[in-house]
N, CA, C and O atoms as a Tinker XYZ file with bonds, in Angstrom:
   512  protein
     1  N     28.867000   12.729000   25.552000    73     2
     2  CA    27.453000   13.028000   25.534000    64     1     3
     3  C     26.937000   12.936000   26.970000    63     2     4     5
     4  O     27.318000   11.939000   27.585000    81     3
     5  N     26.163000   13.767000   27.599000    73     3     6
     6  CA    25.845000   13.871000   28.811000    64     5     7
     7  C     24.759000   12.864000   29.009000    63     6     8     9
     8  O     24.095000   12.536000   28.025000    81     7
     9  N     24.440000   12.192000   30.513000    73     7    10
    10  CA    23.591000   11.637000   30.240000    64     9    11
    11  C     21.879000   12.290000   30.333000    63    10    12    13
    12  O     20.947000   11.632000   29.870000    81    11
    13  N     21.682000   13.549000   30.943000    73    11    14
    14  CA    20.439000   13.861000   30.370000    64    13    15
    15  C     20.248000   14.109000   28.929000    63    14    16    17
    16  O     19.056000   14.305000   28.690000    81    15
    17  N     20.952000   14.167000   27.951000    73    15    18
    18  CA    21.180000   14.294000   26.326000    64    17    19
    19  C     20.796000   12.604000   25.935000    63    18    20    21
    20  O     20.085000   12.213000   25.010000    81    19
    21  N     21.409000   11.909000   26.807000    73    19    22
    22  CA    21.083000   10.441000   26.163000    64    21    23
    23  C     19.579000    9.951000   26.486000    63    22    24    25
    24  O     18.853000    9.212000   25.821000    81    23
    25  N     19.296000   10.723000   27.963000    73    23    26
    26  CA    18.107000   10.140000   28.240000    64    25    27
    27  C     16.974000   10.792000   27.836000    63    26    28    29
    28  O     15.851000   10.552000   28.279000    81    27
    29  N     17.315000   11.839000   26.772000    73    27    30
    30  CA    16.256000   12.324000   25.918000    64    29    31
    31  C     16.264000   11.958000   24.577000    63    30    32    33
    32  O     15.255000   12.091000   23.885000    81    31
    33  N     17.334000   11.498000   24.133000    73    31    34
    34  CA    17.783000   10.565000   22.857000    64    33    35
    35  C     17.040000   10.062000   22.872000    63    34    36    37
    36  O     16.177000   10.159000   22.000000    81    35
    37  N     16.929000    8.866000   24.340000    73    35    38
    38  CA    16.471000    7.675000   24.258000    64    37    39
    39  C     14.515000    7.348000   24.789000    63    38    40    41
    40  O     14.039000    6.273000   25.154000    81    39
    41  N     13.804000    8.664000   24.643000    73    39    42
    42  CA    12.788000    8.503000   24.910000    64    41    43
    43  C     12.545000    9.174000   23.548000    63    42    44    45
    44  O     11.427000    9.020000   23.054000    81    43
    45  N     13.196000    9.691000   23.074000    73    43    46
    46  CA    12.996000   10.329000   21.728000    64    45    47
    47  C     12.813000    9.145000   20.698000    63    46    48    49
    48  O     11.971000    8.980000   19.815000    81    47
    49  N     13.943000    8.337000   21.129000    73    47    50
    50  CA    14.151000    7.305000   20.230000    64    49    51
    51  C     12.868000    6.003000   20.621000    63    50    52    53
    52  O     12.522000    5.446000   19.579000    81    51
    53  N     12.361000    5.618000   21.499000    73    51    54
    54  CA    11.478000    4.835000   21.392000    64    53    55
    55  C      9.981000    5.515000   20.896000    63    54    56    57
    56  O      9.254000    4.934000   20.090000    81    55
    57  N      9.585000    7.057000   21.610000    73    55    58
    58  CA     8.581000    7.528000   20.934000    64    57    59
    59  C      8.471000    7.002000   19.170000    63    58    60    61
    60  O      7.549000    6.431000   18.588000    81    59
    61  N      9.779000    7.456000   18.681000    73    59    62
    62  CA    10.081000    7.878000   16.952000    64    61    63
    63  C      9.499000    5.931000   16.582000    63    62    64    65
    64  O      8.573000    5.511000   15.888000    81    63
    65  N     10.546000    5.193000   17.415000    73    63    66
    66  CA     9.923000    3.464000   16.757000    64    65    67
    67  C      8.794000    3.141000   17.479000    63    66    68    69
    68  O      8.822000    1.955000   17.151000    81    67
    69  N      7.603000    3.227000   18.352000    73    67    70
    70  CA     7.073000    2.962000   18.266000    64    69    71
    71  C      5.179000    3.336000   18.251000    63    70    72    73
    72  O      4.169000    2.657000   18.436000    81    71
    73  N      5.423000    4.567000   17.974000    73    71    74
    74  CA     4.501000    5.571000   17.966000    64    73    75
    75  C      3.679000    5.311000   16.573000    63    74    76    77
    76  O      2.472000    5.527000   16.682000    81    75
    77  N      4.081000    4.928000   15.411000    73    75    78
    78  CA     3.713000    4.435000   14.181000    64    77    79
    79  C      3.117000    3.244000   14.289000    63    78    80    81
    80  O      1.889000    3.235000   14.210000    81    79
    81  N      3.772000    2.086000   14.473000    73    79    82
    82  CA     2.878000    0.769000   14.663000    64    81    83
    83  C      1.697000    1.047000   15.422000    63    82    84    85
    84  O      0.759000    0.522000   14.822000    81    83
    85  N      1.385000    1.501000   16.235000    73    83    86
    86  CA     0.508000    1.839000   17.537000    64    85    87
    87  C     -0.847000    2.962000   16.842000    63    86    88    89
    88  O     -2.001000    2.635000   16.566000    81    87
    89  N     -0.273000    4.157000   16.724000    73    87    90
    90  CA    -1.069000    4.683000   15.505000    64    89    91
    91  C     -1.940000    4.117000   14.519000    63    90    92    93
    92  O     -3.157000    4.292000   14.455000    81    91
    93  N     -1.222000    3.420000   13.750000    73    91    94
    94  CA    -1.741000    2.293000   12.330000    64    93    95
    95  C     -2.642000    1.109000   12.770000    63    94    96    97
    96  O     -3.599000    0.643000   12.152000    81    95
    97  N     -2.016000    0.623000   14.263000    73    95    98
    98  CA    -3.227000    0.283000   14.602000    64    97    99
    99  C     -4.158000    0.460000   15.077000    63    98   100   101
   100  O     -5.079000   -0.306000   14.795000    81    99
   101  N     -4.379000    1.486000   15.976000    73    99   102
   102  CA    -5.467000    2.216000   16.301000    64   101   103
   103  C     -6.225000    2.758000   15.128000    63   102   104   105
   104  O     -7.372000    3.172000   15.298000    81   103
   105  N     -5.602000    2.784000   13.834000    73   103   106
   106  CA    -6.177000    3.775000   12.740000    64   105   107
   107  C     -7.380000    2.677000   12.348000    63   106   108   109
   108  O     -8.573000    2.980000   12.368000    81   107
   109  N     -7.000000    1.687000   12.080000    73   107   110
   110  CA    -7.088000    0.476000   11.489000    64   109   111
   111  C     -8.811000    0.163000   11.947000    63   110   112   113
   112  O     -9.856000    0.246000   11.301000    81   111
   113  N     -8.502000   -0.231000   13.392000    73   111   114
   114  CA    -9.358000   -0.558000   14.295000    64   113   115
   115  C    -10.254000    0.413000   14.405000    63   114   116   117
   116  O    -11.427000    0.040000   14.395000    81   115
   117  N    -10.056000    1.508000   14.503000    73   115   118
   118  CA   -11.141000    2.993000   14.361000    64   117   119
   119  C    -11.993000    2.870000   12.995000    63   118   120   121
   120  O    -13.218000    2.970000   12.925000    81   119
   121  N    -11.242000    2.669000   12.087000    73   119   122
   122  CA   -11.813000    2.950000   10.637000    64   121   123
   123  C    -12.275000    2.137000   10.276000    63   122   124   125
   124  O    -12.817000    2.376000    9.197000    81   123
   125  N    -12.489000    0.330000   10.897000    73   123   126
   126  CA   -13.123000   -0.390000   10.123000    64   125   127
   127  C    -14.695000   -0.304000   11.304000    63   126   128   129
   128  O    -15.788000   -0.573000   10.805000    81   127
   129  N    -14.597000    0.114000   12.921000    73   127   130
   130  CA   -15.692000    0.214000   13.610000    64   129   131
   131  C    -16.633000    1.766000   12.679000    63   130   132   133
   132  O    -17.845000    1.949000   12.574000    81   131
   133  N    -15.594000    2.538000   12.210000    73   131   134
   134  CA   -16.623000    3.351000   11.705000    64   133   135
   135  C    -17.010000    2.976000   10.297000    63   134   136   137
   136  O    -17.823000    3.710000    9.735000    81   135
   137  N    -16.557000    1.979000    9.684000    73   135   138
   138  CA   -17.639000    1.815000    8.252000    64   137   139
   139  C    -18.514000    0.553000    8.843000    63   138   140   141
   140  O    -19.626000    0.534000    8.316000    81   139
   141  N    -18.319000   -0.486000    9.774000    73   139   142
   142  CA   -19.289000   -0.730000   10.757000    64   141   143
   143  C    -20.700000   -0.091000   11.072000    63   142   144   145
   144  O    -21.847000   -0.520000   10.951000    81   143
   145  N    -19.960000    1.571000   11.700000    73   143   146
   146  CA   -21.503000    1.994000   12.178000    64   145   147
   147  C    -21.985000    2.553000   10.972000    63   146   148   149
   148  O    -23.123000    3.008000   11.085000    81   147
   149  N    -21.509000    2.652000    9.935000    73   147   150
   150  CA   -22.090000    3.477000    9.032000    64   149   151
   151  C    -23.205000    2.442000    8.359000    63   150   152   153
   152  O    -24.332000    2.722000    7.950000    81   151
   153  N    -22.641000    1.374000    8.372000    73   151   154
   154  CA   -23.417000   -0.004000    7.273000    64   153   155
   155  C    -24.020000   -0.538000    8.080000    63   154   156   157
   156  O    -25.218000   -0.473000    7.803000    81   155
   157  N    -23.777000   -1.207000    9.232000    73   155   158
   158  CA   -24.879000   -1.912000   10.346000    64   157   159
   159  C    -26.430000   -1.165000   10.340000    63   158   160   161
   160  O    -26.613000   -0.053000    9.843000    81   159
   161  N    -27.044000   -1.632000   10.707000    73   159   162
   162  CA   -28.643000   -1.613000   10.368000    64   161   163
   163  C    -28.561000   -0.425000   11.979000    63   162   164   165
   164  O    -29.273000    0.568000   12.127000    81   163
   165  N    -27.536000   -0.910000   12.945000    73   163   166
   166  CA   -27.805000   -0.383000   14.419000    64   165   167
   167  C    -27.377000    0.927000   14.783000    63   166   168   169
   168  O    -27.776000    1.639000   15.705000    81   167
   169  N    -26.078000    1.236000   13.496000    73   167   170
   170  CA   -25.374000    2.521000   13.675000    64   169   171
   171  C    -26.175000    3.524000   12.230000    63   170   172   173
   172  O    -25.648000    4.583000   11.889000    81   171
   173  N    -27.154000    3.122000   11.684000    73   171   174
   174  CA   -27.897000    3.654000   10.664000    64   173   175
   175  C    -28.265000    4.875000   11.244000    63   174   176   177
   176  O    -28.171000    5.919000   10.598000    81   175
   177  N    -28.775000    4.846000   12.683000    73   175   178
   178  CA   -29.703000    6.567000   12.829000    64   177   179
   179  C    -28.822000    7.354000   13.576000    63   178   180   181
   180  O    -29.179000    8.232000   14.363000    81   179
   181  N    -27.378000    6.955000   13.264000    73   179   182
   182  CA   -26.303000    7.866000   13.876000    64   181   183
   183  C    -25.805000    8.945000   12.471000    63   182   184   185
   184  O    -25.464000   10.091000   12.762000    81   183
   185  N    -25.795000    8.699000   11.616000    73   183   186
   186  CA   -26.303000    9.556000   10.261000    64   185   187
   187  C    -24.097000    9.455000   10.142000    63   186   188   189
   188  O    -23.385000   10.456000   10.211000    81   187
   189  N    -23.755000    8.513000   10.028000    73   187   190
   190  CA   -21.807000    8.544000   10.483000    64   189   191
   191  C    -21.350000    8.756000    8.501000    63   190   192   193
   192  O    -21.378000    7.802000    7.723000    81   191
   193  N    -21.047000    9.921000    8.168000    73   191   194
   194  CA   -20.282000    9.861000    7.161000    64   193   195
   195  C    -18.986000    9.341000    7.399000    63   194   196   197
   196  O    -18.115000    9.789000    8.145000    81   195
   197  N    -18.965000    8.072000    6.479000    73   195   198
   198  CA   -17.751000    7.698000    6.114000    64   197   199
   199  C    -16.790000    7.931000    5.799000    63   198   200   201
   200  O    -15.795000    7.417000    6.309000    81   199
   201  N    -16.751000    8.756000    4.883000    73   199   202
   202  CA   -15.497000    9.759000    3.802000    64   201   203
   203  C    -14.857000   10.774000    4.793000    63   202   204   205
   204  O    -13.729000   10.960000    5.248000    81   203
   205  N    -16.080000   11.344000    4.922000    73   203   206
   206  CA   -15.234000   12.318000    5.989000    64   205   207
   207  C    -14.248000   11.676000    7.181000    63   206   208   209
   208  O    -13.019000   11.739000    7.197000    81   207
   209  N    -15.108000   11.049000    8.164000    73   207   210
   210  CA   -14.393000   10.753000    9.182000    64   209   211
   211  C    -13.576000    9.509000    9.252000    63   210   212   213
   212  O    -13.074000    9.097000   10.298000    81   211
   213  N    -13.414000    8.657000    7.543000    73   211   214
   214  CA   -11.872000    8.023000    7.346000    64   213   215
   215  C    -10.915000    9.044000    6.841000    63   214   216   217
   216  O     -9.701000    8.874000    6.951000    81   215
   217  N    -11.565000   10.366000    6.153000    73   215   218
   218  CA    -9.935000   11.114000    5.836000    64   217   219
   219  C    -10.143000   12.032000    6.788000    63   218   220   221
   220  O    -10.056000   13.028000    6.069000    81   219
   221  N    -10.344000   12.440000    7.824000    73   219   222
   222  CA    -9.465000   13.080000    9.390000    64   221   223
   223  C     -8.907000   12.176000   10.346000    63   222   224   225
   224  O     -8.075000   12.484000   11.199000    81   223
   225  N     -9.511000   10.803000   10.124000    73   223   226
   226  CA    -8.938000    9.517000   10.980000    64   225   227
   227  C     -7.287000    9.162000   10.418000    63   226   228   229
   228  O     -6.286000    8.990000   11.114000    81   227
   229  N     -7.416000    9.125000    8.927000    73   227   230
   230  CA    -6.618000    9.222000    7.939000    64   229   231
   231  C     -5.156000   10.228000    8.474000    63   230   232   233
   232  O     -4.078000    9.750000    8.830000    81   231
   233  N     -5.573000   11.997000    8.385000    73   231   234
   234  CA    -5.044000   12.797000    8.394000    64   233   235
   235  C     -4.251000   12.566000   10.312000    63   234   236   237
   236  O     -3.081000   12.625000   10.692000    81   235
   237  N     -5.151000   12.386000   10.840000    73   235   238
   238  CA    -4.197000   12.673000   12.258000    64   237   239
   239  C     -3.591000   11.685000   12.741000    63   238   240   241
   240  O     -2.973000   11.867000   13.790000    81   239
   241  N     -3.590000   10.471000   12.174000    73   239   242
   242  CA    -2.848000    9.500000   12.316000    64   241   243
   243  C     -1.505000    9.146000   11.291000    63   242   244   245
   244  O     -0.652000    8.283000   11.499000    81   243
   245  N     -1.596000   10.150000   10.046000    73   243   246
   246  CA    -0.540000   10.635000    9.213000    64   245   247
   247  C      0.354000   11.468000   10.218000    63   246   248   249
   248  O      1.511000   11.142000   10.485000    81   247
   249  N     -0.314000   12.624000   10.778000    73   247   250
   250  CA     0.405000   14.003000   11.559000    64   249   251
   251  C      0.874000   13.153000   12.580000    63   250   252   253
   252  O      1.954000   13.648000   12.904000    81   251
   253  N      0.621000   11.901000   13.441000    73   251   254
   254  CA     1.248000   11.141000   14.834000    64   253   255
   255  C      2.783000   10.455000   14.024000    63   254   256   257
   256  O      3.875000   10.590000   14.577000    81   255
   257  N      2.655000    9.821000   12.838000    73   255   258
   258  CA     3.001000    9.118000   12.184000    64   257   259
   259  C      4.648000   10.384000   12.146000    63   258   260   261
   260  O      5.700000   10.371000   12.784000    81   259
   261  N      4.057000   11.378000   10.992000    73   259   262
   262  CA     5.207000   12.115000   10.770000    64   261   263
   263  C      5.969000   13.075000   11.946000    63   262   264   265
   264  O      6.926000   13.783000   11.635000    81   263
   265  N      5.488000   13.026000   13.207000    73   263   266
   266  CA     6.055000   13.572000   14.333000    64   265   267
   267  C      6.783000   12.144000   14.549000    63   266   268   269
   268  O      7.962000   12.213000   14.202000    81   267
   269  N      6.479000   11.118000   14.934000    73   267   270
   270  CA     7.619000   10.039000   15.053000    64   269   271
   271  C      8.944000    9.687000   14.073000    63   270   272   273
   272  O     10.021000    9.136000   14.304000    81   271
   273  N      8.343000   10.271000   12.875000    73   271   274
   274  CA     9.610000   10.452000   11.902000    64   273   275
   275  C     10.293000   11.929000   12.188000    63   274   276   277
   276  O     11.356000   12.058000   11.581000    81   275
   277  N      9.995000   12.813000   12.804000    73   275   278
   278  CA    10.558000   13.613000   13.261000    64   277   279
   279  C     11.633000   13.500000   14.554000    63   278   280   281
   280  O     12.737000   14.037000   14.630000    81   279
   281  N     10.980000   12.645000   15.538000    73   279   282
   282  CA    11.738000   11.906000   16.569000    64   281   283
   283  C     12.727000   11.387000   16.141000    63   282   284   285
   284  O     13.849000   11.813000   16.411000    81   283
   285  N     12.536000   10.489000   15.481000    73   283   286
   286  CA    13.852000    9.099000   14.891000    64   285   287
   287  C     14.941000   10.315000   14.255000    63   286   288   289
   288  O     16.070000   10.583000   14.668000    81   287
   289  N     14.322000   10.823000   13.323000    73   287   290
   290  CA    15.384000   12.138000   12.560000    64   289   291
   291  C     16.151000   12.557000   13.574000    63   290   292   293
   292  O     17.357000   12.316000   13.633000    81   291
   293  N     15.467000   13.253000   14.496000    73   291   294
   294  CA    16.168000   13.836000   15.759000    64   293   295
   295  C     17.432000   12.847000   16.327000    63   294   296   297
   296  O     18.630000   13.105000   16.209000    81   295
   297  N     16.916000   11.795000   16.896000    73   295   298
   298  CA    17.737000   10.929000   17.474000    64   297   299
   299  C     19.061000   10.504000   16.303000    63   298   300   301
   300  O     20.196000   10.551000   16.778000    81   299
   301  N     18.934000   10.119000   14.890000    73   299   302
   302  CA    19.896000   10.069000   14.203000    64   301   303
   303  C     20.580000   11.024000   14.152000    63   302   304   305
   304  O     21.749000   10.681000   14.329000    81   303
   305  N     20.452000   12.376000   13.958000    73   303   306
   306  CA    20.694000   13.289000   13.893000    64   305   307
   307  C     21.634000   14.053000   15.403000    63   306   308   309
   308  O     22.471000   14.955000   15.465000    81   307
   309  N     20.989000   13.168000   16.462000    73   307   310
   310  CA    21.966000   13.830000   17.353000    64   309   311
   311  C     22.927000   12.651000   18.025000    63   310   312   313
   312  O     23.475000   12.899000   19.100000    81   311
   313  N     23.129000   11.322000   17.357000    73   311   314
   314  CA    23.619000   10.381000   17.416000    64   313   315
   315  C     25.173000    9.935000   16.557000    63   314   316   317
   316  O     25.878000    8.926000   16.593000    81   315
   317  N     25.280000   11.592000   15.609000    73   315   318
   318  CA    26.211000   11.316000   14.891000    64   317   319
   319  C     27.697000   11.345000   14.896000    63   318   320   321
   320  O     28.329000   12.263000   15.419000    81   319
   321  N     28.321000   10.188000   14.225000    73   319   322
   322  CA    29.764000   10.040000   14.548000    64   321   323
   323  C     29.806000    9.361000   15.977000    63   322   324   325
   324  O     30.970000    9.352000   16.379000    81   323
   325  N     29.047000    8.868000   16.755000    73   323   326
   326  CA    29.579000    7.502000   17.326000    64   325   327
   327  C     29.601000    6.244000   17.160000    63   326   328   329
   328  O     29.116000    5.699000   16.169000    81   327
   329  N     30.029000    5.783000   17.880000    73   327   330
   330  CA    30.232000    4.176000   17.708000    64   329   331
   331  C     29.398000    3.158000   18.363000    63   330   332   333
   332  O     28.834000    3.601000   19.363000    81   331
   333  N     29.227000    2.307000   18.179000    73   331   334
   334  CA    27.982000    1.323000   17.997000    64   333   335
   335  C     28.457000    0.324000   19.504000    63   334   336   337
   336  O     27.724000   -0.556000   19.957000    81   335
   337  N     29.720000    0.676000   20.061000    73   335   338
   338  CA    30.290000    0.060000   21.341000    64   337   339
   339  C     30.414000    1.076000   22.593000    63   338   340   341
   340  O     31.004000    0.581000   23.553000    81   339
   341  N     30.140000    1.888000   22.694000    73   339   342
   342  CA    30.913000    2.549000   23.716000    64   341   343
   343  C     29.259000    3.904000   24.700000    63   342   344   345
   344  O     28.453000    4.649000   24.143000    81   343
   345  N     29.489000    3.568000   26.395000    73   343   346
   346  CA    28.534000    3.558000   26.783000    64   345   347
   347  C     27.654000    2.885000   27.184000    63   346   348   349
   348  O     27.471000    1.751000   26.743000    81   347
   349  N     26.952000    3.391000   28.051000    73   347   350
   350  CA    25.982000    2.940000   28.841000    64   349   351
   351  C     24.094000    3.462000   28.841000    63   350   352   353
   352  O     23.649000    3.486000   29.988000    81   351
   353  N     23.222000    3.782000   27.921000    73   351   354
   354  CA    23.120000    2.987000   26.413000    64   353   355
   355  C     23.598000    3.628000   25.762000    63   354   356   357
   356  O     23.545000    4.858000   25.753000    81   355
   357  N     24.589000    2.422000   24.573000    73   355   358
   358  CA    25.647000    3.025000   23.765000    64   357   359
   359  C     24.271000    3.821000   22.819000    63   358   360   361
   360  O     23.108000    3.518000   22.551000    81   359
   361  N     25.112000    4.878000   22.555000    73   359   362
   362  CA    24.768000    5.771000   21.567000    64   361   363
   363  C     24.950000    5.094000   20.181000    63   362   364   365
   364  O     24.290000    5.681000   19.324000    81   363
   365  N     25.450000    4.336000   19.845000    73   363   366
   366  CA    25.282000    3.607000   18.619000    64   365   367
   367  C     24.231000    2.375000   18.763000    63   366   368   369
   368  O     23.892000    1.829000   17.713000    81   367
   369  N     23.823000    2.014000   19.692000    73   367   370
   370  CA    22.134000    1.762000   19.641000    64   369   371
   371  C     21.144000    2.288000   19.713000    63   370   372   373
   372  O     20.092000    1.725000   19.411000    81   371
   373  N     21.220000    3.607000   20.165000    73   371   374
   374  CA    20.233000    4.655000   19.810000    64   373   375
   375  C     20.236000    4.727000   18.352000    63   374   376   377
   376  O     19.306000    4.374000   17.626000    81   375
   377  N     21.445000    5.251000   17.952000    73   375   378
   378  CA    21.096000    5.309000   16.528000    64   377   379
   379  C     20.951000    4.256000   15.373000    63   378   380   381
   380  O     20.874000    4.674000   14.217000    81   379
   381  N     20.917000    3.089000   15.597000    73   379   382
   382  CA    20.423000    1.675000   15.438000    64   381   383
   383  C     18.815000    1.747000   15.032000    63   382   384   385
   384  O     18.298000    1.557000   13.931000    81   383
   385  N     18.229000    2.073000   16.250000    73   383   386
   386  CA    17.133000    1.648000   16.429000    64   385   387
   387  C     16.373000    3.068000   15.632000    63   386   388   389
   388  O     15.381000    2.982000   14.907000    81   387
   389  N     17.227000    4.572000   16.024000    73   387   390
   390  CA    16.630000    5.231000   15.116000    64   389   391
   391  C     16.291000    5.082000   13.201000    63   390   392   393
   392  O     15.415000    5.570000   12.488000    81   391
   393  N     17.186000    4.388000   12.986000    73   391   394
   394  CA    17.914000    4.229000   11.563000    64   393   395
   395  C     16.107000    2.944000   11.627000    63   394   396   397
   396  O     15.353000    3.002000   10.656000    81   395
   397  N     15.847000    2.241000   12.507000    73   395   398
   398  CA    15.258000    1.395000   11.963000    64   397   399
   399  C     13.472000    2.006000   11.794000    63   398   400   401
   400  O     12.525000    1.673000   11.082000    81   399
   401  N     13.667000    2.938000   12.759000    73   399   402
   402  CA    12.359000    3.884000   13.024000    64   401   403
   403  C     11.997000    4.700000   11.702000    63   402   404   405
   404  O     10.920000    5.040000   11.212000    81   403
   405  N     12.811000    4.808000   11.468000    73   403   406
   406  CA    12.526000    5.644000   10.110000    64   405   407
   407  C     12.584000    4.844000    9.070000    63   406   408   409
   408  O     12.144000    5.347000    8.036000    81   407
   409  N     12.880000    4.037000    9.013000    73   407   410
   410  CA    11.881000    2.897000    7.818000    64   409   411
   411  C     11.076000    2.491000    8.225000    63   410   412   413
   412  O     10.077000    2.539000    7.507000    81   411
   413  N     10.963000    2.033000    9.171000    73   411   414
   414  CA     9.320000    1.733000    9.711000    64   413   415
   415  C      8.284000    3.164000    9.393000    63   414   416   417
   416  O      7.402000    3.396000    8.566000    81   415
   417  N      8.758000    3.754000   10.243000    73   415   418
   418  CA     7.603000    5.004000    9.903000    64   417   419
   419  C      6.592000    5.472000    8.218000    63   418   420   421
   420  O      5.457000    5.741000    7.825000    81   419
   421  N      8.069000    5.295000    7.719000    73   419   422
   422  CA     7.900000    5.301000    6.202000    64   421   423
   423  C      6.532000    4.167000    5.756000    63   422   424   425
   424  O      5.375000    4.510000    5.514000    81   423
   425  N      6.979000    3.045000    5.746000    73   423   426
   426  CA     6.187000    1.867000    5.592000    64   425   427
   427  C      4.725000    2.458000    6.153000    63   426   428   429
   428  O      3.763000    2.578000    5.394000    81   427
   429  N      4.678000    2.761000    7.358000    73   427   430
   430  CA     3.597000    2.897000    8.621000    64   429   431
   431  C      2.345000    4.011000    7.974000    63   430   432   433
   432  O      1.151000    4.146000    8.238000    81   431
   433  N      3.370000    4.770000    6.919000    73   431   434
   434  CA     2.679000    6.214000    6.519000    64   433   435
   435  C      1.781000    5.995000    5.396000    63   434   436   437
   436  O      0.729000    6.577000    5.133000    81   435
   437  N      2.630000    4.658000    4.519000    73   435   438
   438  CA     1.894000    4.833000    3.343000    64   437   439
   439  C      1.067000    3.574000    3.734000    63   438   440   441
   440  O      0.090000    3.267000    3.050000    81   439
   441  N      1.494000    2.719000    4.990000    73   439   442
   442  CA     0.042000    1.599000    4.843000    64   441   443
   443  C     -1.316000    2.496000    5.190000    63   442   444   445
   444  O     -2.310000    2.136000    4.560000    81   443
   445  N     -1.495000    3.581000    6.076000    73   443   446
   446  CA    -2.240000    4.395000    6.811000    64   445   447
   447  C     -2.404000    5.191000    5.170000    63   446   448   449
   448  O     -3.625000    5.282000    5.037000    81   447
   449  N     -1.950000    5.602000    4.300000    73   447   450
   450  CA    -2.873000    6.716000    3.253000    64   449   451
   451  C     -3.339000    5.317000    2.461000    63   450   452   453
   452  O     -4.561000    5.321000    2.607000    81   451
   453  N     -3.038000    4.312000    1.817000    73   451   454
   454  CA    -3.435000    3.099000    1.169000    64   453   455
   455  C     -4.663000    2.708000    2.274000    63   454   456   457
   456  O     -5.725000    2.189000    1.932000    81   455
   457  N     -4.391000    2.975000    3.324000    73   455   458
   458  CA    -5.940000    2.135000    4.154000    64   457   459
   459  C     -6.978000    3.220000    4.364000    63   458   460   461
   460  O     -8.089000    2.689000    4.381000    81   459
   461  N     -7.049000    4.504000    4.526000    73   459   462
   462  CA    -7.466000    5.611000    4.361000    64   461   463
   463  C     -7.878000    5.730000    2.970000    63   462   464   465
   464  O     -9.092000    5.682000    2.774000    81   463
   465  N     -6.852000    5.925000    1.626000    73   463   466
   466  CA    -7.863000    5.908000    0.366000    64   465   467
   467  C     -8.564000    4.857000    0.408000    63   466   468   469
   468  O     -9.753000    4.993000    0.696000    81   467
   469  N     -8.189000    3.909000    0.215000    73   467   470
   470  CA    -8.958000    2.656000    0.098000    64   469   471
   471  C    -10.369000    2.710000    0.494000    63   470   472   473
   472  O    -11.266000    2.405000   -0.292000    81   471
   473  N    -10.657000    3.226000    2.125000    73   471   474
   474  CA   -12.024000    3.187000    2.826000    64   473   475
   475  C    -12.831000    4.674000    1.921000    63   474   476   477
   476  O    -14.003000    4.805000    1.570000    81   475
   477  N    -11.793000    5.506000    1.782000    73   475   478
   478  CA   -12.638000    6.695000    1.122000    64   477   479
   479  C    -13.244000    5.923000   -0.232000    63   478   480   481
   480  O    -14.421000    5.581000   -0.114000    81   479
   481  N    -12.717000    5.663000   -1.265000    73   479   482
   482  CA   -12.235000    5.286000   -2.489000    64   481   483
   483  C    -13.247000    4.138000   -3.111000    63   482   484   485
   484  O    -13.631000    4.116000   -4.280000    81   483
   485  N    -13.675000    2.984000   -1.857000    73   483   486
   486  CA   -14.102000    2.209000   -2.083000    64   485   487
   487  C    -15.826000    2.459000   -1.581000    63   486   488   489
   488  O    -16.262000    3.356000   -0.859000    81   487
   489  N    -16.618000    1.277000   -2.274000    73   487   490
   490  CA   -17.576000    1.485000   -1.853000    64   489   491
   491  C    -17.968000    0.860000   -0.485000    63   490   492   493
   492  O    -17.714000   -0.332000   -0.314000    81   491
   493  N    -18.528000    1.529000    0.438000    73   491   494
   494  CA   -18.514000    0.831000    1.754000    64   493   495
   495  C    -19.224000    0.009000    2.284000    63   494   496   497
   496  O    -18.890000   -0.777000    3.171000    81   495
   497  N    -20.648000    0.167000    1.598000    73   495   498
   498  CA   -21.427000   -0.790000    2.391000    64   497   499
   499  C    -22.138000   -1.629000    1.227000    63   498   500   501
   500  O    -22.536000   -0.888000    0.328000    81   499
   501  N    -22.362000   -2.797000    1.045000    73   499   502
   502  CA   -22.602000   -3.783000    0.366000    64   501   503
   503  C    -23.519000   -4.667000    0.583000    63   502   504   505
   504  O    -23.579000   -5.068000    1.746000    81   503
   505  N    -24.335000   -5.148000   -0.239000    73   503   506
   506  CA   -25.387000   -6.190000    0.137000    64   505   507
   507  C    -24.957000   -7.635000   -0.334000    63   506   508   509
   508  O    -24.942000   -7.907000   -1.534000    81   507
   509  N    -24.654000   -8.435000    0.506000    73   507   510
   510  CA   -24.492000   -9.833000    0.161000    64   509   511
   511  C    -25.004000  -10.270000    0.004000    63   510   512
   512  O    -24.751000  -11.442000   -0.275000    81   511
């Protein structure tokens, strides 16, 4: 394997693991400041639909999500049939870490549509 092939593996391969955590949290943090401005007394004359702008917050942080599962795919995918010893970074830690990217991602996708319905789904603003 050449090493410009590895050293696109291997930016492939960290994009794919850590592009999801990072996402989910940015999603997270976005979506609870916007049912924030929607319910605060201060973000009231900003007129902020909720629904809407948790399912496009929702949606493009799904589309970041499934391009990093596209990455990891890639990297497994062009990682195959070596060995987990050999090299300088072995190619069987690329595909290690890909193998782990893509369960993460997975996880990453459905906490992001569960936190997305949820904010759509639920009622948002509440009087205590």
């Amino acid at each position: 394997m050449s090493a410009s092939r590895l050293r696109l593996l291997g930016m492939l391969q960290w994009a794919g693991l850590l592009v999801g955590a990072g996402v989910w949290g940015g999603q997270h943090i976005v979506g609870f400041g916007i049912t924030q401005a929607e319910c605060s007394a201060g973000g009231a004359h900003w007129g902020i639909g909720n629904d809407v702008w948790q399912a496009t917050l929702m949606g493009i942080t799904a589309l970041f999500i499934v391009a990093a599962e596209v990455a990891a795919v890639a990297v497994f995918r062009g990682t195959e049939g070596t060995s987990y010893d050999t090299g300088d970074p072995p190619p069987g830690r690329l595909r290690f870490f890909a193998i782990a990217a893509m369960a993460g991602n997975l996880i990453f996708l459905m906490i992001v549509l569960l936190d997305g319905f949820a904010s759509i789904f639920n009622v948002v603003c509440r009087q205590g």
